[in-house]
N, C-alpha and C positions, 0 to 999 in steps of 0.2 A: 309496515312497521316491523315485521316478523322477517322481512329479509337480511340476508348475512351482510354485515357491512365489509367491503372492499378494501384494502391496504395499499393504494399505488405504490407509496412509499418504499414498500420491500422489494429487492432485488430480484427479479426474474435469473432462473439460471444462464443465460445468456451474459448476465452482470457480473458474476463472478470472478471472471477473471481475471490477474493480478499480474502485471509487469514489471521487471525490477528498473528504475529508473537509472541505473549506471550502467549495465550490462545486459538487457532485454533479457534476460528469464522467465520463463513464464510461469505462474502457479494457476492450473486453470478452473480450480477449487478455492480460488479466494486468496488472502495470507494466510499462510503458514503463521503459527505460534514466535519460529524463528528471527521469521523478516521483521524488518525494520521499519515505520512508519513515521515519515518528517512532513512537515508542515511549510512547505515555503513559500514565500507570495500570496499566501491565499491557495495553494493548490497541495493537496495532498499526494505524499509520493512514497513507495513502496520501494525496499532494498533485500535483496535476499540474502543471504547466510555469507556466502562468501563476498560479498561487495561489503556490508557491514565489518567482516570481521578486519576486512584490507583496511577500513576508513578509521576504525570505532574511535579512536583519538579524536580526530576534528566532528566526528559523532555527539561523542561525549561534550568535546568544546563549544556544540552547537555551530559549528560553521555550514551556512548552507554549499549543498553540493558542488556546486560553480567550483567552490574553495580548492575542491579535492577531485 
């Protein structure tokens, strides 16, 4: 009962690494504050600085990425 409970849940550093879904960038420290994070299908998907700033219109409009 005194042992430490376990957290699978949390990301091993092996996890952290983050690819931009339009232009493979890699951040290999997670997201950036920057990047951009969309939800499409069910799947979660990372945009970096520059893919964002090219898109932010249909961004903003919610068009998933396919669009642009």
């Amino acid at each position: 009962m005194d042992q430490p409970t376990s957290h699978p849940g949390q990301p091993g550093p092996e996890d952290q690494s983050v690819v931009c879904a339009r232009c493979g960038a890699r951040s290999p420290n997670g997201a950036p504050p920057t990047w951009t994070c969309s939800v499409e299908n069910g799947i979660r998907q990372y945009f970096c600085v520059d893919c964002a700033r090219a898109n932010l219109r249909a961004i903003e409009g919610r068009l998933d990425s396919s669009w642009w």
